[in-house]
N, C-alpha and C positions, 0 to 999 in steps of 0.2 A: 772247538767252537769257543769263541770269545763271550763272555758274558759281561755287560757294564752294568747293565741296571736289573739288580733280582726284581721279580714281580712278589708282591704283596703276598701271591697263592703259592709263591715255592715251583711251580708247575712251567716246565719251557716246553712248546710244541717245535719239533723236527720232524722235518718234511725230507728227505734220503730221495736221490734224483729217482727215477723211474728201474726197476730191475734191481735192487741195491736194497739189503738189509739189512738193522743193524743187531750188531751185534752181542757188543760190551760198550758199557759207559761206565768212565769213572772220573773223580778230580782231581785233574794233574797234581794239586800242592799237595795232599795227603796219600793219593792212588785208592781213597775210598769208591768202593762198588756203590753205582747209583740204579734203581731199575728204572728200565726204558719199556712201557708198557704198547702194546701198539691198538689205534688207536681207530681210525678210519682211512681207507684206500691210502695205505702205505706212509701215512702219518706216526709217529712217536709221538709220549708224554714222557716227559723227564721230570721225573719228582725230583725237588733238591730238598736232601734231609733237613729235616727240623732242628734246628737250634747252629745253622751253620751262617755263620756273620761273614760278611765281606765289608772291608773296607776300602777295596781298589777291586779293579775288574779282575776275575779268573777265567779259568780253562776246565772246560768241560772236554775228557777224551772221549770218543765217539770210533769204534771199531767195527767196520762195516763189511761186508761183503757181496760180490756179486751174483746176482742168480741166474743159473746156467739156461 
């Protein structure tokens, strides 16, 4: 997942298509572990650590999987 603009709260909601759960999150420039909390009917919060600055758009990795 591409991010350009951090929101004020740190906080990104991901929505995983139907059957699909995730896994592992982490950010590609560093491979720092972000938790991915889940949230309502198959909705994710993606906290982005505190004190982490961007001054171009990053990559959030997202490891997902299917449910049988």
């Amino acid at each position: 997942m591409v991010v350009f603009n951090l929101p004020l709260s740190g906080s990104l909601k991901v929505q995983p298509p139907k059957g699909w759960l995730i896994e592992h999150v982490s950010l590609l420039q560093n491979k720092q572990s972000i938790a991915a909390q889940s949230i309502d009917y198959g909705a994710y919060q993606i906290q982005i650590p505190k004190g982490f600055k961007c001054e171009q758009p990053f990559v959030i990795m997202i490891d997902a999987k299917k449910v049988k």
